[in-house]
Structures are given as C-alpha cells and as structure tokens.
PyMOL CGO cylinders between C-alpha atoms (Angstrom):
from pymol import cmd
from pymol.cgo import CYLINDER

trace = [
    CYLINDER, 321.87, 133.85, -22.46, 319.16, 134.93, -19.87, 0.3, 1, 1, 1, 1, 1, 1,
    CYLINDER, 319.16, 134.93, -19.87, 316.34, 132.74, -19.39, 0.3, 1, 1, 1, 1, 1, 1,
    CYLINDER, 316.34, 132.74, -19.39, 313.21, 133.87, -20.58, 0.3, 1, 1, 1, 1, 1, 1,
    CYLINDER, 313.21, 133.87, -20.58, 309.59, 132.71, -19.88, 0.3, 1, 1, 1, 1, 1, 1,
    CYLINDER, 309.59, 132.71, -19.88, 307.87, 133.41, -22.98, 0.3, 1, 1, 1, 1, 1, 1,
    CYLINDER, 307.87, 133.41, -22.98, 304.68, 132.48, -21.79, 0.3, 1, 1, 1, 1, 1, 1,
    CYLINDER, 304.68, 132.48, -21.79, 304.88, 135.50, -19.33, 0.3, 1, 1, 1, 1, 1, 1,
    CYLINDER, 304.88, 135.50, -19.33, 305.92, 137.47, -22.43, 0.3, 1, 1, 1, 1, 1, 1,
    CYLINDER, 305.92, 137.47, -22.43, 302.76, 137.07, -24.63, 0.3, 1, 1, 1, 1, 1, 1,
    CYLINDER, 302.76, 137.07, -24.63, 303.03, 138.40, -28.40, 0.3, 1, 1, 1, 1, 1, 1,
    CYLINDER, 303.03, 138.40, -28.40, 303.14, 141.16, -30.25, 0.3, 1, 1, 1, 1, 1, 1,
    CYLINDER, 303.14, 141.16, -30.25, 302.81, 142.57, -33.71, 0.3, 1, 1, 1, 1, 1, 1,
    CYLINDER, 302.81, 142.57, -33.71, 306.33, 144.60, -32.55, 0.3, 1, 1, 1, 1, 1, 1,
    CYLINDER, 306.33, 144.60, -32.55, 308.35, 140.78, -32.86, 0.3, 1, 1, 1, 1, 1, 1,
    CYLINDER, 308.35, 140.78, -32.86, 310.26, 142.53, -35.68, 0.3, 1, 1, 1, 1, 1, 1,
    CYLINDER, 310.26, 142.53, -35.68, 312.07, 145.46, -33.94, 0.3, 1, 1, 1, 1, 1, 1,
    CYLINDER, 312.07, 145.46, -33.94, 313.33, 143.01, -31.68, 0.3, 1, 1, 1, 1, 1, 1,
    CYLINDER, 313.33, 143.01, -31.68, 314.47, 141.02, -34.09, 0.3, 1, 1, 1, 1, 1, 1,
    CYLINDER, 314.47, 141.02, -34.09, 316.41, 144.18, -35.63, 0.3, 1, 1, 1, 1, 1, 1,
    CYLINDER, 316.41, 144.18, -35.63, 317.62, 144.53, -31.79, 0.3, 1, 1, 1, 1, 1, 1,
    CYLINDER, 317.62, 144.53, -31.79, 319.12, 140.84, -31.99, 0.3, 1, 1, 1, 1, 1, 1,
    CYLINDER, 319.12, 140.84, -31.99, 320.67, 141.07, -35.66, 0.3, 1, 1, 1, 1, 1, 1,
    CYLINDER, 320.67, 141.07, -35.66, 322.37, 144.42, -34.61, 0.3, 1, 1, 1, 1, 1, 1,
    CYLINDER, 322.37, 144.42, -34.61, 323.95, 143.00, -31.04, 0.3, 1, 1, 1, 1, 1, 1,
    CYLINDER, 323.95, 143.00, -31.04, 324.87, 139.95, -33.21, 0.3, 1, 1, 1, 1, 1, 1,
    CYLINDER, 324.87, 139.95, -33.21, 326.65, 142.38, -35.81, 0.3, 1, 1, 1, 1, 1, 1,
    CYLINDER, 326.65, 142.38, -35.81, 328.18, 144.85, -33.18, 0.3, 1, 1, 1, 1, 1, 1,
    CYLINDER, 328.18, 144.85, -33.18, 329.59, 141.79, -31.26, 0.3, 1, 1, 1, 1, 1, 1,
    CYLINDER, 329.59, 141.79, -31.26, 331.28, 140.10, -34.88, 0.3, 1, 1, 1, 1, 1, 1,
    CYLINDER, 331.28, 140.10, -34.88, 332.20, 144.10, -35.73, 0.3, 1, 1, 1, 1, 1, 1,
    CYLINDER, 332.20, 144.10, -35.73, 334.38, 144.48, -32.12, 0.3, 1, 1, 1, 1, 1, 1,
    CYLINDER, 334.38, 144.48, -32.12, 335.61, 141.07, -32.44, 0.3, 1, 1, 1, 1, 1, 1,
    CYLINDER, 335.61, 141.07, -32.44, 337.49, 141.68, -35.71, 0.3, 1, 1, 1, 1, 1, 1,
    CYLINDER, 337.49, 141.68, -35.71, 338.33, 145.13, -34.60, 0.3, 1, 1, 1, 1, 1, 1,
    CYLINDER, 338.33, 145.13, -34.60, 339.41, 144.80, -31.18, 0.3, 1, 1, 1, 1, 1, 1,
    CYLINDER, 339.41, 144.80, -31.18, 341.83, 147.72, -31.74, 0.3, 1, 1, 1, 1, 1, 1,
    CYLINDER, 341.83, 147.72, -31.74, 338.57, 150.41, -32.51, 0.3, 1, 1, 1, 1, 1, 1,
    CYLINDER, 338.57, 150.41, -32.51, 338.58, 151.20, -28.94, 0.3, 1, 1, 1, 1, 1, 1,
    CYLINDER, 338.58, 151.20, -28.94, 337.15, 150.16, -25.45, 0.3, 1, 1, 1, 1, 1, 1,
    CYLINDER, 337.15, 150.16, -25.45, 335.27, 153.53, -25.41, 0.3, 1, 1, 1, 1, 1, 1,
    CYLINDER, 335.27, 153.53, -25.41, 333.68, 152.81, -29.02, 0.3, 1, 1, 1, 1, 1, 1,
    CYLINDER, 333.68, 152.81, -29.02, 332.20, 149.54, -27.36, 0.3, 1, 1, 1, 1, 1, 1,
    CYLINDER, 332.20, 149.54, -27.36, 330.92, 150.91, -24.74, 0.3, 1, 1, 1, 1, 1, 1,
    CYLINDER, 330.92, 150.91, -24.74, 329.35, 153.69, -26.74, 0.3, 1, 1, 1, 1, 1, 1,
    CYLINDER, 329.35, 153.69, -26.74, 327.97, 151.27, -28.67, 0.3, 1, 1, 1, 1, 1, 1,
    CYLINDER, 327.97, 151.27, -28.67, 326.66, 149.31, -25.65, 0.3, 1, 1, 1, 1, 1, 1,
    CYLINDER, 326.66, 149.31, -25.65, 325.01, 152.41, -24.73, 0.3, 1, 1, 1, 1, 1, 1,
    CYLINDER, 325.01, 152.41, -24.73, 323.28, 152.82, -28.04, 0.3, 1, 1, 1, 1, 1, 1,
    CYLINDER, 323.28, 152.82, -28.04, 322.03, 149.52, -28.12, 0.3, 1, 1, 1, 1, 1, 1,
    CYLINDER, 322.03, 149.52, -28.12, 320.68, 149.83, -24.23, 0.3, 1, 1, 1, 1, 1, 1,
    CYLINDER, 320.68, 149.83, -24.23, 318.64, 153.22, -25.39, 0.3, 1, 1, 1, 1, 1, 1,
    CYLINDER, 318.64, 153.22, -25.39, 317.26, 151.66, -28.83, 0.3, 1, 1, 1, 1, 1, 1,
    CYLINDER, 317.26, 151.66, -28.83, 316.25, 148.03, -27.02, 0.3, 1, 1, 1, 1, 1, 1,
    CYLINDER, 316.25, 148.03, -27.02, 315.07, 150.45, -24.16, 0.3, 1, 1, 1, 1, 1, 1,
    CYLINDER, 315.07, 150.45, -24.16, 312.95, 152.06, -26.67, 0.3, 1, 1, 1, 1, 1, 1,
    CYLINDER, 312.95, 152.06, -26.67, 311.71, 148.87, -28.38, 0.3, 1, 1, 1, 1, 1, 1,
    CYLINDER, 311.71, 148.87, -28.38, 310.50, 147.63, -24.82, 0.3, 1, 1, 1, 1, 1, 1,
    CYLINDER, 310.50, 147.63, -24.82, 308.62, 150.74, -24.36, 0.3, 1, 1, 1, 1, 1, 1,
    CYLINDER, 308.62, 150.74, -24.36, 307.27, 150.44, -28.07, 0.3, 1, 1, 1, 1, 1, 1,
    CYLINDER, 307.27, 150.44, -28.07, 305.85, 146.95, -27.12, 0.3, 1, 1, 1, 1, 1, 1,
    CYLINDER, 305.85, 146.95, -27.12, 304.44, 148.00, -23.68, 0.3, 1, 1, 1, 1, 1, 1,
    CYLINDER, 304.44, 148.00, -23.68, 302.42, 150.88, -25.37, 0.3, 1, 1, 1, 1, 1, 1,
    CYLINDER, 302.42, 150.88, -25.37, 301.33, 148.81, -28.19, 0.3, 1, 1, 1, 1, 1, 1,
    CYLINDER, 301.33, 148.81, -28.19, 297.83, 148.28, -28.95, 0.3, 1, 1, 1, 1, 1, 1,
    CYLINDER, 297.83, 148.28, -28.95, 297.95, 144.47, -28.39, 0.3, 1, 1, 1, 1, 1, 1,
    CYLINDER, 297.95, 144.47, -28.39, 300.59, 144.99, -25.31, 0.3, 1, 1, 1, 1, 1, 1,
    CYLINDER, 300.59, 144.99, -25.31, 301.78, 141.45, -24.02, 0.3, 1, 1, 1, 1, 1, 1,
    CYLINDER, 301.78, 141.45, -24.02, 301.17, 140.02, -20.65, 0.3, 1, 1, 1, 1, 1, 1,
    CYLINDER, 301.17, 140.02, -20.65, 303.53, 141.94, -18.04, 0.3, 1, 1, 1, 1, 1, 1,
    CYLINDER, 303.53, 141.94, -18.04, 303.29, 144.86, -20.14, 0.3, 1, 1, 1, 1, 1, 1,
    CYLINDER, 303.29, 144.86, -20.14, 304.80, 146.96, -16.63, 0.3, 1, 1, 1, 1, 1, 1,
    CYLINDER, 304.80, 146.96, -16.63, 307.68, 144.70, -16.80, 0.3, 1, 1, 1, 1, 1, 1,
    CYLINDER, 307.68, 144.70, -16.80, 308.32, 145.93, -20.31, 0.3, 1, 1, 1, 1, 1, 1,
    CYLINDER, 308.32, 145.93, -20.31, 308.29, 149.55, -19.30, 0.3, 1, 1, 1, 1, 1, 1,
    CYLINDER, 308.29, 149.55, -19.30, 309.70, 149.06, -16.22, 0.3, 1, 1, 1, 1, 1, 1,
    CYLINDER, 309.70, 149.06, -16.22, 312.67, 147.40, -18.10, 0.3, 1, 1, 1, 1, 1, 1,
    CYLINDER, 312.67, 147.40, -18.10, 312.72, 149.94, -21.11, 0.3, 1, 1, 1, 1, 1, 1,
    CYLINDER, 312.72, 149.94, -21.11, 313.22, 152.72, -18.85, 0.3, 1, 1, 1, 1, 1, 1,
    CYLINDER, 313.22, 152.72, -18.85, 316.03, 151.19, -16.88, 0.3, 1, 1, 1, 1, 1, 1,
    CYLINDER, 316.03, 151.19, -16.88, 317.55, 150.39, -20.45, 0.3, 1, 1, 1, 1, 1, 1,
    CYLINDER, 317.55, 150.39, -20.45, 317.17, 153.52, -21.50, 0.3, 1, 1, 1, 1, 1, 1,
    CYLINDER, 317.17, 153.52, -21.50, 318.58, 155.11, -18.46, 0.3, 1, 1, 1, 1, 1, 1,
    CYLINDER, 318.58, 155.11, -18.46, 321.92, 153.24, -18.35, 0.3, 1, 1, 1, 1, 1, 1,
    CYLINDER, 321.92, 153.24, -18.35, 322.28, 153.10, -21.73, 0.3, 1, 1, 1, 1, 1, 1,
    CYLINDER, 322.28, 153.10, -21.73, 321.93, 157.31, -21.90, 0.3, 1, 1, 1, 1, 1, 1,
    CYLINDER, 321.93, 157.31, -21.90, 324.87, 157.16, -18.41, 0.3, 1, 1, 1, 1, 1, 1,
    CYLINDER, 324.87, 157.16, -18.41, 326.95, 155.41, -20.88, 0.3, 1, 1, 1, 1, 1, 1,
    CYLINDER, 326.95, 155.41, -20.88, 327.05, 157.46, -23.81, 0.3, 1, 1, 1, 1, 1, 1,
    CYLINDER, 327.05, 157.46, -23.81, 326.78, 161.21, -21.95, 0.3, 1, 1, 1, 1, 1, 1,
    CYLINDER, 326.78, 161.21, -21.95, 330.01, 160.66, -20.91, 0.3, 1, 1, 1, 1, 1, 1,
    CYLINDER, 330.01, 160.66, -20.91, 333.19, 158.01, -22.70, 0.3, 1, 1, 1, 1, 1, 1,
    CYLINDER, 333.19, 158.01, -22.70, 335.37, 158.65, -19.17, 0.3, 1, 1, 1, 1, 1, 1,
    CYLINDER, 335.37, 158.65, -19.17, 332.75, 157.69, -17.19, 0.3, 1, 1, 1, 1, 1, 1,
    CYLINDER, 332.75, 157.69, -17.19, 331.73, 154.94, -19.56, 0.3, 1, 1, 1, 1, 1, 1,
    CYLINDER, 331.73, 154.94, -19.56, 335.28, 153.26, -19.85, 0.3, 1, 1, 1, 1, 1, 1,
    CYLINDER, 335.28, 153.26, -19.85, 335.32, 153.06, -15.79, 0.3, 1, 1, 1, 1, 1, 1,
    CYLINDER, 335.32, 153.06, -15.79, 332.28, 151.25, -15.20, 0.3, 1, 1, 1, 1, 1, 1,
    CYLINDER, 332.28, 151.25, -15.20, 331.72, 149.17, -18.74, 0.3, 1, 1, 1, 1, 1, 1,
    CYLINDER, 331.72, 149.17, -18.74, 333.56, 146.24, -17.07, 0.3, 1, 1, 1, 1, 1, 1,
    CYLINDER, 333.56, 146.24, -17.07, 331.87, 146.50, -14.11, 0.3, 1, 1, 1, 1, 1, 1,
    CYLINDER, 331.87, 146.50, -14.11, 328.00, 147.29, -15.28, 0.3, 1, 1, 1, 1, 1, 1,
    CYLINDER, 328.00, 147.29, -15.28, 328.57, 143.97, -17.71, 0.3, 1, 1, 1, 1, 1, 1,
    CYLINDER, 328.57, 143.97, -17.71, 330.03, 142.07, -14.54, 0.3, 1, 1, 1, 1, 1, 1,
    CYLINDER, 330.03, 142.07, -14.54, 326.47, 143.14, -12.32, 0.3, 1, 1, 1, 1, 1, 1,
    CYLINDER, 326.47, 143.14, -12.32, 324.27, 142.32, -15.75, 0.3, 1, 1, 1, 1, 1, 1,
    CYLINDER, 324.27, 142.32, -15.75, 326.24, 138.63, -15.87, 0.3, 1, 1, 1, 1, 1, 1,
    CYLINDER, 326.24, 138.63, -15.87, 325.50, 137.75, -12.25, 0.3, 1, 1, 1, 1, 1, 1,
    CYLINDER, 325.50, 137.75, -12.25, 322.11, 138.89, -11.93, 0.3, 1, 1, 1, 1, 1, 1,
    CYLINDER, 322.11, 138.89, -11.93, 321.32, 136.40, -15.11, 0.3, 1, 1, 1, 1, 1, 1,
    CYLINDER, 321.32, 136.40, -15.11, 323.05, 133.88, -13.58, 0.3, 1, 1, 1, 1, 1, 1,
    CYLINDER, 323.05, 133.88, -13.58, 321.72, 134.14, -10.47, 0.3, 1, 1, 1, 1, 1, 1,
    CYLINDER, 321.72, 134.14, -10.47, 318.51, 134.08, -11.85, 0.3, 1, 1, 1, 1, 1, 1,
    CYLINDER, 318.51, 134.08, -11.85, 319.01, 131.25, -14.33, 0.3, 1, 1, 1, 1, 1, 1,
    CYLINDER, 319.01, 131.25, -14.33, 319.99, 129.05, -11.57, 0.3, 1, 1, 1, 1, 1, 1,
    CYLINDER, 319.99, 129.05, -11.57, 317.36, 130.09, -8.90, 0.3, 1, 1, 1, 1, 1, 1,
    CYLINDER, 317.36, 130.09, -8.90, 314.57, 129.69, -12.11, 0.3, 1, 1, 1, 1, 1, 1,
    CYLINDER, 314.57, 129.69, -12.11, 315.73, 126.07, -12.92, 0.3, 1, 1, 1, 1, 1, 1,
    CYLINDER, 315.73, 126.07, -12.92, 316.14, 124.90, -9.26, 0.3, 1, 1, 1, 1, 1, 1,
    CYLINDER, 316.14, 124.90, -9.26, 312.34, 126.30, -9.26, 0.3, 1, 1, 1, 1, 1, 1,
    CYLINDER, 312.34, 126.30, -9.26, 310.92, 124.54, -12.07, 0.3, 1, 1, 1, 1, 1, 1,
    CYLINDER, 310.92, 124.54, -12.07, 312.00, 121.14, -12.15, 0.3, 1, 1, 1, 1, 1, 1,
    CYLINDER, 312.00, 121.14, -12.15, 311.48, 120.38, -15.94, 0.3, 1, 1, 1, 1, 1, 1,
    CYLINDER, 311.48, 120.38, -15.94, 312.93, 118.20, -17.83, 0.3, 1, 1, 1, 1, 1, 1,
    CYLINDER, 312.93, 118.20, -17.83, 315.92, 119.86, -18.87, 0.3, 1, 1, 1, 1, 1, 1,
    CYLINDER, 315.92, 119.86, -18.87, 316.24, 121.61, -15.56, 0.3, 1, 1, 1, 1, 1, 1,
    CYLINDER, 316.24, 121.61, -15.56, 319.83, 120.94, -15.28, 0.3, 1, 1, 1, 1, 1, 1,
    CYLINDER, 319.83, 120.94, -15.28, 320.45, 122.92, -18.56, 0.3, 1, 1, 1, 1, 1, 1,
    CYLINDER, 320.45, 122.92, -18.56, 319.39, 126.05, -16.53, 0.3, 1, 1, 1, 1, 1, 1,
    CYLINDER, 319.39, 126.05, -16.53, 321.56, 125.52, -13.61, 0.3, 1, 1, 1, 1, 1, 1,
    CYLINDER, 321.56, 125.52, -13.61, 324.79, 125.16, -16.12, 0.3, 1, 1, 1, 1, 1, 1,
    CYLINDER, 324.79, 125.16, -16.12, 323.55, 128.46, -17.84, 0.3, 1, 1, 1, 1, 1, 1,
    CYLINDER, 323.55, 128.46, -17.84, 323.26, 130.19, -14.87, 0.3, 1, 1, 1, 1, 1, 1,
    CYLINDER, 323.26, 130.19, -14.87, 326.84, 128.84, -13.14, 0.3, 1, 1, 1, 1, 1, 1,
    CYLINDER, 326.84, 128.84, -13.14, 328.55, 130.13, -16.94, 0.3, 1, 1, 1, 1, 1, 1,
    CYLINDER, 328.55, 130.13, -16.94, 326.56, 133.30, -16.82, 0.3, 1, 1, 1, 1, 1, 1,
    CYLINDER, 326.56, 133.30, -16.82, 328.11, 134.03, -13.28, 0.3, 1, 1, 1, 1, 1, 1,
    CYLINDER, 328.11, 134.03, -13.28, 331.69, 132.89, -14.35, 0.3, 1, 1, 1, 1, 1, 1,
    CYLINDER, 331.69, 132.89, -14.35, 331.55, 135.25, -16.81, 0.3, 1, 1, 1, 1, 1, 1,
    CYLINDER, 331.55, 135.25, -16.81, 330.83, 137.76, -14.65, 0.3, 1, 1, 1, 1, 1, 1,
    CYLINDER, 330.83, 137.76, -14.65, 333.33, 137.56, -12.39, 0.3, 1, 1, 1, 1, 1, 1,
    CYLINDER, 333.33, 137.56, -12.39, 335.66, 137.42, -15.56, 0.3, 1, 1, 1, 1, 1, 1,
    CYLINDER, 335.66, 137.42, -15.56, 334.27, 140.79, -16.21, 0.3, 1, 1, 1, 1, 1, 1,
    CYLINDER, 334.27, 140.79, -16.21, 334.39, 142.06, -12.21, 0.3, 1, 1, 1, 1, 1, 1,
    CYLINDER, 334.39, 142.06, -12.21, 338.60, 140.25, -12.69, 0.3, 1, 1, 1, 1, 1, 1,
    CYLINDER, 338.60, 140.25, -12.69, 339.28, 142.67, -16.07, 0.3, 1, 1, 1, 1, 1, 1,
    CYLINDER, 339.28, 142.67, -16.07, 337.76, 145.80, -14.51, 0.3, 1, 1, 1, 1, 1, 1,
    CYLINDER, 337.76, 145.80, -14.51, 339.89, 145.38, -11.88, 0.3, 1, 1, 1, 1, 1, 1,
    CYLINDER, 339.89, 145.38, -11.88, 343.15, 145.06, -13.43, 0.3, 1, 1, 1, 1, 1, 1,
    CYLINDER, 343.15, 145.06, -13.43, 342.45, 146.87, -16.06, 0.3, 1, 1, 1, 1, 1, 1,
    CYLINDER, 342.45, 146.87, -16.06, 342.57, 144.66, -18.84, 0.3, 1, 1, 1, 1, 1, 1,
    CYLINDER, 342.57, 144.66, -18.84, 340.78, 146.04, -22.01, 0.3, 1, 1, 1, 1, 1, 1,
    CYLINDER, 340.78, 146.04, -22.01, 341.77, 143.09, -23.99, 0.3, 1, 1, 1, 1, 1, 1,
    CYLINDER, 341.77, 143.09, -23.99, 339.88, 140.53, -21.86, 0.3, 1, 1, 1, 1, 1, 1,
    CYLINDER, 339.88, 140.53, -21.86, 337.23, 142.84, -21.54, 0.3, 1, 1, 1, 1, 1, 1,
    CYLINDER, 337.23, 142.84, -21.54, 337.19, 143.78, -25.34, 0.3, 1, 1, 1, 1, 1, 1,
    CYLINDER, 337.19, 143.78, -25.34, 336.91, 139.50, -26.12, 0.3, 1, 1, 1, 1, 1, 1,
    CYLINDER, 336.91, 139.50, -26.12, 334.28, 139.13, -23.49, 0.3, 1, 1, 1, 1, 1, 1,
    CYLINDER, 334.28, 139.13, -23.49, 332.50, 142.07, -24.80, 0.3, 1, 1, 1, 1, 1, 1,
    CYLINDER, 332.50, 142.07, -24.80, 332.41, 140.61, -28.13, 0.3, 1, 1, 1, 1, 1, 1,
    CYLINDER, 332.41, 140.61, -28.13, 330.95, 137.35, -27.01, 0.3, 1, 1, 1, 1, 1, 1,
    CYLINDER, 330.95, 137.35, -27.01, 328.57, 138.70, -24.49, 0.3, 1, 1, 1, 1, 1, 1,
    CYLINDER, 328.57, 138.70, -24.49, 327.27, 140.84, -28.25, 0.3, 1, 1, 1, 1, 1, 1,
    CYLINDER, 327.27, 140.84, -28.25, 327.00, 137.80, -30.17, 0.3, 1, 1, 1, 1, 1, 1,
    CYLINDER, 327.00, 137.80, -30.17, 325.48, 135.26, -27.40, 0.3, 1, 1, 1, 1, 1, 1,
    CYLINDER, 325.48, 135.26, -27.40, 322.83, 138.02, -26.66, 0.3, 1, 1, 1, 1, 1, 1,
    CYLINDER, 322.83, 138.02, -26.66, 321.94, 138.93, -29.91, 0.3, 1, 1, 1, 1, 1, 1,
    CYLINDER, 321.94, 138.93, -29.91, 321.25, 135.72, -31.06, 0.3, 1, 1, 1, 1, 1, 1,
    CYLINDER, 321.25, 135.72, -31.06, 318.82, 134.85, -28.06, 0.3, 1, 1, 1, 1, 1, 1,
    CYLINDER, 318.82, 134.85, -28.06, 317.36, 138.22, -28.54, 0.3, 1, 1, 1, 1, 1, 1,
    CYLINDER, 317.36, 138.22, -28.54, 316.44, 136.82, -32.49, 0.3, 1, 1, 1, 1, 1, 1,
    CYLINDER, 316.44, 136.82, -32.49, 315.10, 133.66, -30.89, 0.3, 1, 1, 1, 1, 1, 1,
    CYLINDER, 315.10, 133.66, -30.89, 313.36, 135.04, -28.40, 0.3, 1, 1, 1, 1, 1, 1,
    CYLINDER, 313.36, 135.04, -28.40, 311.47, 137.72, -31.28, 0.3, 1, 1, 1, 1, 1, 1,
    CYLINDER, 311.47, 137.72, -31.28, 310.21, 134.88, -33.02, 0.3, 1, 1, 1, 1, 1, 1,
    CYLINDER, 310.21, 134.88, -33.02, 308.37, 133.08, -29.65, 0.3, 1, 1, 1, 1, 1, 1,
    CYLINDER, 308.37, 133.08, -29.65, 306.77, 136.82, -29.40, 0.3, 1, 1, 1, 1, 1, 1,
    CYLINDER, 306.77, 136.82, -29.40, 305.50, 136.77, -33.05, 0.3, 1, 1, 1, 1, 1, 1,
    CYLINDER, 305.50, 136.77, -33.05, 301.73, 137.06, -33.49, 0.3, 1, 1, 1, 1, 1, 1,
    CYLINDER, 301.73, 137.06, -33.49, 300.30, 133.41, -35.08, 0.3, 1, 1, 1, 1, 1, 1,
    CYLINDER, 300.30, 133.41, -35.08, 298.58, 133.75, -38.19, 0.3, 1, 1, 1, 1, 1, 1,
    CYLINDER, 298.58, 133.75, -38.19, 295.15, 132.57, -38.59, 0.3, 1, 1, 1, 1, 1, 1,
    CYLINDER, 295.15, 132.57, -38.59, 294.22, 130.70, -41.47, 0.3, 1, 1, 1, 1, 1, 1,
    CYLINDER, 294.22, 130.70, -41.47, 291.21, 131.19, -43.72, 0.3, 1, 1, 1, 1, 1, 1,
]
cmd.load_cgo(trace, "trace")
C-alpha cells in the first residue's frame, strides 16, 4: 500500500509484533468484509485499536536495544498512532463522523507520497510507484465521496479492503525488518 524504504528502516529483533500487526489488519479487514452489517462504529473502533497497538509496536521498536535506523521516525510515528487511534475509540459519535474522512487524509498522503517517491527515484520499476500512488489517491477521494454523502456501505467495502491491502504489506514489510541469522 504505502511505499516503504526498508533500507531507511534497518532491522530489528521486534519483526514479529509487526508481523502480528499485519495478520490482525489482514483478519479484521476479511472479519468486516463478511460482516458488513456489525456496524460502521465497530470498524472504526477497531481501526482505533489497531492504530494504538501498531502505535505501541512502533514505540516498542524505537526503544529497543538494537533500535533501527530513523529510530525518531518510529516514535514520532507511534505516538501519532497512538494518539488518533485513542480520538477514535474515546468516543463512537465522534469516531463515525470522521472515520471516512481520517481514512480519506491517510489515502492521499500515501499517494501523494508514492508518486512524489517514484518520480524521485527513477528505478527500474519506477512507473509501478506512480500507479500506486494515483490508486492510493483515488481511493481517497472515494473515501472523502462516502463521508460526504454518507454512505456507510461504500465506506464499510473500502474499509475492508484498505484492512486487507495494509495488513498484508505490513507482513511483508516485517519480514525485510527481520534480523539475518549468522551462520556457524
């Protein structure tokens, strides 16, 4: 979904709780997809759960004894998690009014910055990051278009994709942070 510059990122002995991060957006997205009816403010409370745990695992890694490269940008980013994530669940008014429209800011700030990070780099498969980013910023005005009509259903399918297509680069992205082993 986002694009990530592992390198940046280092490794850590911590790969695992983000891999539990991953596997539990992947199972929350398959979970409001087959139960659509559960509830916008159930996803959104769950959205909010999942912002204060990754918000916790990014502080986790940051403090870590073998803390990766960036390690500010870790905290930094497990704080801000943690904040919205804690906005979200304190209250399920306040978190059915701006779901739509938190998920439509998150969309086109990746896609903004999947597009201006593949115009920069110029590799290869530089083209791959421009489509990313030009999807990731449809989608978000998809999300800005159901917030303002109202439409839970659209917002309850995009949801459910946004769950599944993020948890699954989450798990990819754990296993570039994994430690190597060395060999005896």
């Amino acid at each position: 979904m986002k694009s990530v510059d592992l390198r940046s990122m280092g490794q850590t002995r911590w790969w695992w709780l983000i891999l539990v991060v991953g596997i539990l957006l992947v199972i929350g997205g398959f979970a409001y997809w087959f139960w659509p009816s559960a509830g916008y403010a159930v996803a959104s409370q769950i959205f909010g759960w999942l912002l204060v745990l990754a918000g916790i695992v990014q502080l986790c890694v940051a403090a870590g004894p073998n803390s990766p490269k960036g390690w500010g940008w870790w905290i930094a980013g497990g704080i801000i998690d943690m904040f919205v994530g804690f906005m979200l669940v304190r209250s399920i008014v306040l978190s059915e009014a701006v779901f739509p429209y938190f998920l439509a800011f998150v969309f086109l700030y990746w896609g903004i910055e999947a597009f201006v990070s593949a115009a920069r780099r110029r590799n290869r498969y530089w083209w791959l990051g421009i489509i990313n980013g030009i999807l990731l910023a449809v989608i978000g005005f998809f999300f800005l278009e159901a917030g303002w009509t109202s439409n839970m259903y659209m917002v309850s399918f995009l949801a459910s994709i946004a769950f599944i297509y993020w948890g699954f680069t989450v798990a990819m992205a754990a296993y570039d942070l994994k430690p190597e082993q060395v060999s005896k």
